[in-house]
C-alpha positions in Angstrom: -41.5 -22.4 98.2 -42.2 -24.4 101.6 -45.4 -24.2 103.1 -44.6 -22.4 106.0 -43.0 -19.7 103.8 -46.2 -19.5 102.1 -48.3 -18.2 105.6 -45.8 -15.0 105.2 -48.1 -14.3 102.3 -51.4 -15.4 103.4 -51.7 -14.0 106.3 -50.0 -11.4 109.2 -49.2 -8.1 108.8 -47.8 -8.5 105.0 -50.7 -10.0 103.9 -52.7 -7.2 106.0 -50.8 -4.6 104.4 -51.8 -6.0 100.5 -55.7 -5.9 101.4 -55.4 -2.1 102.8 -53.8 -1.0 99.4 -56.1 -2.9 97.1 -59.0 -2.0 98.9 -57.5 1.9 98.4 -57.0 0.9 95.1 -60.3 -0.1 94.2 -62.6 1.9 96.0 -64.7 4.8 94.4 -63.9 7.4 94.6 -59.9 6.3 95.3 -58.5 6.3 99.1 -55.1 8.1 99.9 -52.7 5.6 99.8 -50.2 8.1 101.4 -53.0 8.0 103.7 -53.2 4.1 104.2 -49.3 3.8 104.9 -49.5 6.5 107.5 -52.4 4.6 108.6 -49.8 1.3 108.3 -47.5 2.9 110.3 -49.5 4.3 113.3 -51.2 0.9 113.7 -47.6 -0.7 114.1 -46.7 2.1 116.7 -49.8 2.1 119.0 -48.4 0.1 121.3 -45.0 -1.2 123.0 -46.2 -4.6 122.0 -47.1 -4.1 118.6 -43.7 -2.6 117.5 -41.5 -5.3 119.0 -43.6 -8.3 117.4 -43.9 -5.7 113.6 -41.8 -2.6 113.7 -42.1 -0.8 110.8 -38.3 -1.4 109.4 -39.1 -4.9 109.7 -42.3 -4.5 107.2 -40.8 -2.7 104.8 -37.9 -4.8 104.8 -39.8 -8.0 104.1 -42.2 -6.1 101.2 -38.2 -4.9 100.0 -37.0 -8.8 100.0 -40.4 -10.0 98.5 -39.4 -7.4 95.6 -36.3 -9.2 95.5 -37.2 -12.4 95.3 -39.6 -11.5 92.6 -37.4 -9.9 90.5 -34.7 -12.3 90.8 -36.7 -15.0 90.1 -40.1 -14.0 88.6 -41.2 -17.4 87.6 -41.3 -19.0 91.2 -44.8 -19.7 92.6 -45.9 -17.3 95.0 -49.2 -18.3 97.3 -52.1 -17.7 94.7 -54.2 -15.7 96.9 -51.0 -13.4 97.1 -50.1 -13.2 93.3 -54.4 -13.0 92.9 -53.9 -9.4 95.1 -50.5 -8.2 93.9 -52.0 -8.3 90.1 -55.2 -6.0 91.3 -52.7 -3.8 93.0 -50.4 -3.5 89.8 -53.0 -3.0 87.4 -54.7 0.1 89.5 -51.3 1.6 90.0 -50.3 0.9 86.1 -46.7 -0.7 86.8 -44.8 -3.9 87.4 -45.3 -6.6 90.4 -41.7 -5.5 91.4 -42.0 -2.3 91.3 -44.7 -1.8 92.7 -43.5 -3.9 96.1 -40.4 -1.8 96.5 -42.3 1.7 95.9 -44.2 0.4 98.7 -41.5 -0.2 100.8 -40.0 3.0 100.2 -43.5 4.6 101.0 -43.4 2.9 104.5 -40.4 3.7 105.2 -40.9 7.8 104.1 -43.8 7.6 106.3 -42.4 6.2 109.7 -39.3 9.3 109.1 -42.3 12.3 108.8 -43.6 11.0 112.1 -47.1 9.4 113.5 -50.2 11.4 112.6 -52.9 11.7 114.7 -56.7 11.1 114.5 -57.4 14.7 114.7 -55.0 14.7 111.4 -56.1 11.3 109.7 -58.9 10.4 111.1 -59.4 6.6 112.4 -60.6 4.1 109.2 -62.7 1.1 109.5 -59.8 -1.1 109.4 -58.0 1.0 112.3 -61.2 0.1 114.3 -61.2 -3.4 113.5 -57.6 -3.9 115.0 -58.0 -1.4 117.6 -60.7 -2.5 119.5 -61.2 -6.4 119.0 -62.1 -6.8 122.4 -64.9 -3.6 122.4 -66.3 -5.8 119.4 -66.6 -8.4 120.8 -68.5 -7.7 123.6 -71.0 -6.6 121.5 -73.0 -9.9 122.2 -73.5 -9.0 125.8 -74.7 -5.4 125.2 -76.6 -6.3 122.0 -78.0 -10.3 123.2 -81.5 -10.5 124.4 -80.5 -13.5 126.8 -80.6 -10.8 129.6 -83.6 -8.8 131.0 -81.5 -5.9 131.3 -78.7 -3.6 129.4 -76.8 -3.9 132.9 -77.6 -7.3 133.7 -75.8 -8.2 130.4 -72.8 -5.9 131.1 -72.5 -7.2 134.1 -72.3 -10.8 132.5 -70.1 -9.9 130.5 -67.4 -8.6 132.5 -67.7 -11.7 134.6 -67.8 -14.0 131.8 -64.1 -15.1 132.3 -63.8 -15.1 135.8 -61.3 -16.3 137.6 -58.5 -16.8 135.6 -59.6 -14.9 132.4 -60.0 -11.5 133.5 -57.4 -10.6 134.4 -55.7 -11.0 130.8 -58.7 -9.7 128.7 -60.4 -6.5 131.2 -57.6 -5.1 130.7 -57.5 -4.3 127.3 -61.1 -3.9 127.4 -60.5 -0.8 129.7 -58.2 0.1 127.8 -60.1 0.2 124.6 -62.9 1.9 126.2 -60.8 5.0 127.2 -59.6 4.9 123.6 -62.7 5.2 122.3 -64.2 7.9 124.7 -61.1 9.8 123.8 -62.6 9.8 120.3 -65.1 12.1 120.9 -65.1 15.2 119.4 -63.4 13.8 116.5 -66.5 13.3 114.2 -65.0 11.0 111.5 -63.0 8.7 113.7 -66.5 8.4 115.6 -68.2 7.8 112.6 -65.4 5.0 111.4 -66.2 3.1 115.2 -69.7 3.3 114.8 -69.5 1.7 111.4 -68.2 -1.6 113.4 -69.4 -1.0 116.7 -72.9 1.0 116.6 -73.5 0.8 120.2 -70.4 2.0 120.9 -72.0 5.9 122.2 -70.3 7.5 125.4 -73.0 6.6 127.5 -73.0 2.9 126.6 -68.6 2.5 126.7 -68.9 4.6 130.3 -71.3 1.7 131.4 -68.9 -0.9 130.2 -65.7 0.6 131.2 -67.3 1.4 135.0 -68.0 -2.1 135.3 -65.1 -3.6 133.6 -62.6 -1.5 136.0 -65.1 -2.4 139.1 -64.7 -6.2 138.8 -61.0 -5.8 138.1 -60.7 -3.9 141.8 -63.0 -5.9 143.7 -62.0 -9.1 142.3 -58.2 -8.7 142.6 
């Protein structure tokens, strides 16, 4: 196996996919993996650009040819940190390397046919909330830094941080992120899984930081 096969493994949405059901795998008590592929699949559909770079068919087709290849040929080297995760998964779910990759597939592919759940129905994990709102993370340093005297003077920062030229690419999803998670409210264990990553991340605070965000973006463009 080349080296640039190999990153297939190690890392992108296949690799993503592997930690999720290990991690259900192993936690106490257990986590729904029907659950965690619904979870797969409604990450993969959040967004026009999401589904063109991973649609769902395409996941499950690689996870399907990854069976393949492993069945066909069982004593090629796979990446080690790969192989490493595939025998966790295997030995929690009692079965082959082989079969287990094209139950999985099969999974994915049952789950994207029954439609996208919503939060209200499966509510937002920890790893949703990781991917969903990178850029609401991230500007935790300028809500949560002491280099400002004030909680609006470091907002304010913030939001200007990449201007000229930045802002216009990352505000956006910023906003956009915000009204995501004030749309959360009500919803007391998708709350719960943001505040787990983001603990300043109460209405009041996101208002401040959305307010501000969408105010540069209209006075500056």
């Amino acid at each position: 196996m080349t080296l640039y096969t190999a990153a297939v493994f190690e890392n992108g949405m296949v690799a993503k996919l592997l930690d999720i059901l290990v991690a259900a795998r192993t936690a106490s008590p257990q986590v729904s993996e029907r659950d965690e592929i619904d979870r797969v699949n409604r990450l993969l559909s959040s967004s026009a650009s999401v589904a063109t770079a991973m649609p769902s068919a395409t996941l499950s087709a690689l996870v399907d040819l990854i069976a393949e290849e492993v069945s066909a040929r069982p004593d090629d080297r796979l990446s080690k940190t790969f192989t490493e995760k595939l025998e966790v998964a295997t030995v929690a779910a009692g079965t082959d390397v082989s079969t287990f990759l094209a139950d999985t597939a099969l999974a994915l592919r049952t789950s994207q046919r029954a439609g996208i759940r919503r939060f209200d129905d499966l509510p937002l994990s920890k790893w949703e909330a990781e991917a969903y709102y990178a850029r609401l993370h991230d500007f935790a340093w300028w809500v949560e830094g002491d280099e400002y005297d004030t909680f609006e003077d470091g907002v304010l920062a913030g939001v200007a941080s990449e201007h000229p030229y930045g802002c216009a690419y990352w505000l956006p999803q910023l906003i956009s992120e915000c009204h995501a998670a004030l749309l959360l409210e009500g919803d007391s264990a998708s709350v719960a899984a943001l505040r787990s990553l983001i603990p300043w991340a109460t209405a009041p605070v996101v208002r401040e930081v959305l307010r501000h965000s969408s105010t540069h973006l209209l006075e500056a463009h």
